[in-house]
N, C-alpha and C positions, 0 to 999 in steps of 0.2 A: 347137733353135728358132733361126731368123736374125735372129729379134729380139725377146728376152725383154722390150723395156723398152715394146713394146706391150702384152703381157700387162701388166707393173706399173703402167703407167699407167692399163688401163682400171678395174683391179681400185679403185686408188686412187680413179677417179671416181665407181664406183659405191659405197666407202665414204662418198665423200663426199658425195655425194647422199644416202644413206640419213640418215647418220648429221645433216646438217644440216637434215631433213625433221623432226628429231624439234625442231630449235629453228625451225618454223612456215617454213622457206626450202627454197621447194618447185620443181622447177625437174625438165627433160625431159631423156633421155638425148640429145636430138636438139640442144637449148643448148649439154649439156656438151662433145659433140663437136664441135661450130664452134666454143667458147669455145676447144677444147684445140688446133684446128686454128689460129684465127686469136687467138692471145692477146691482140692488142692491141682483139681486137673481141669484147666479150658480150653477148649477145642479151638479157642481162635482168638485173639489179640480183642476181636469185638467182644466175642461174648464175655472177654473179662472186663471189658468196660461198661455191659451193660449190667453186669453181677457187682459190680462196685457200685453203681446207680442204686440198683435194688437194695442192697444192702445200707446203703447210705438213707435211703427212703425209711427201710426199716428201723434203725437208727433213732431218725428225727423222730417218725412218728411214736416210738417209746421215750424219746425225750420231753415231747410235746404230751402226750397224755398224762408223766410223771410231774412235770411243772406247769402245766393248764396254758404254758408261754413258750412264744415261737423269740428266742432270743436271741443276740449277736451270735453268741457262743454256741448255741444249737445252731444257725448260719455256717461258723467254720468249720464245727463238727459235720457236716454234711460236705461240705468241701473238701474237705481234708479225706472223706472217706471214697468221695468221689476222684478224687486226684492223686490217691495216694501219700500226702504228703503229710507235711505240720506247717505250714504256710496257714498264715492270719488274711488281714486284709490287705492290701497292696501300702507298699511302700514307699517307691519310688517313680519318678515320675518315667513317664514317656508311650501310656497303652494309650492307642488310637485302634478306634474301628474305621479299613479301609474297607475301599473297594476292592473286590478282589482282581477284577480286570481291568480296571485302570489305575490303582495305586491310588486314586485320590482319599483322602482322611473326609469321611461321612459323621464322623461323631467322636468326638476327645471328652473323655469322661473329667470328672475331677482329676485333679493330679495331685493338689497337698494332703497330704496324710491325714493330716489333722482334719480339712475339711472332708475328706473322705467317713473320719471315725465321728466328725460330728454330724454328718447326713446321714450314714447306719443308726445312728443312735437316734436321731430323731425319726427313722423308718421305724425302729425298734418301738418307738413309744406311739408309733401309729397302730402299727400292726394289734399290740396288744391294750392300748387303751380305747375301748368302744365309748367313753364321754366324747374324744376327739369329735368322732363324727355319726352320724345315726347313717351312714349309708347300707343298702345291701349289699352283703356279704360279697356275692359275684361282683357289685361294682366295684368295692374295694379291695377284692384281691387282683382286681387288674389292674388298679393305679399303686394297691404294693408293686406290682409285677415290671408294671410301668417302672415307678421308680428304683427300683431294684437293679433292676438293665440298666437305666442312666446313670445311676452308679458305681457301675460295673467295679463292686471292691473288690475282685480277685484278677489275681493276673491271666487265670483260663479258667473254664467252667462255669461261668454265671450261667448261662442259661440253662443248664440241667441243675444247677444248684438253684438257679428261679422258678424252673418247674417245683420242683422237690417243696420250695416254699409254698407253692399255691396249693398243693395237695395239702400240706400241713396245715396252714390259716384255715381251709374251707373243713378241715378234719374239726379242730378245734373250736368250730364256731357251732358245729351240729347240738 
């Protein structure tokens, strides 16, 4: 192929279309392709959150080939590329996941800091330590996935930063 990094590229935008379709950012393959063509110009509020996904993807997965490890820090750095920002792991207390039609709190993540960076850390030594556990691969990147949510360490974005994670483990483990 003369140039495989067409292939990675489209592959990336069409995960990332789908995969940010599921958080209500809904956007055409006809956006993504002008956004990927003219970066500096997006045709829509979506398609530049779905090109910060894709980019963010591509990102982890040169971080994760380069250190054979899916780390805290390759974590934020996906985050950070996905959100725009330089935000870590949550700080302060008070995220709850409600309901969105009746207000009631369905799930209150960790709140202390601490135990927040000490349950990343020990996901951290899951993910990449295989003595942990001999499961398959698909089983355990759903109970990464699993517990990644439950720890929802960002104040927004976990779950396109937990997709982002399951493509990466299952990359790393081929």
């Amino acid at each position: 192929m003369p140039n495989p990094s067409i292939l990675i590229n489209t592959l990336a935008l069409q995960e990332a279309k789908d995969s940010s379709a599921v958080e209500s950012i809904i956007t055409s393959h006809d956006e993504l392709f002008k956004a990927e063509l003219f970066a500096s110009h997006y045709t829509t509020p979506a398609s530049k959150e779905v090109q910060s996904y894709a980019d963010a993807l591509k990102k982890g997965f040169e971080a994760v080939r380069k250190n054979s490890l899916l780390s805290n820090n390759t974590n934020i750095e996906i985050y950070q590329n996905i959100k725009h920002n330089t935000a870590g792991f949550r700080t302060t207390p008070g995220t709850t996941l409600k309901n969105d039609r009746t207000g009631e709190i369905v799930y209150q993540p960790p709140q202390n800091s601490d135990d927040l960076i000490g349950l990343m850390t020990n996901l951290e030594k899951f993910i990449n330590d295989d003595s942990i556990s001999e499961l398959d691969p698909l089983i355990k990147m759903a109970i990464i996935h699993h517990q990644f949510e439950s720890i929802h360490p960002f104040s927004d974005g976990n779950g396109r930063t937990g997709r982002i994670i399951n493509i990466l483990y299952l990359v790393n483990k081929e």
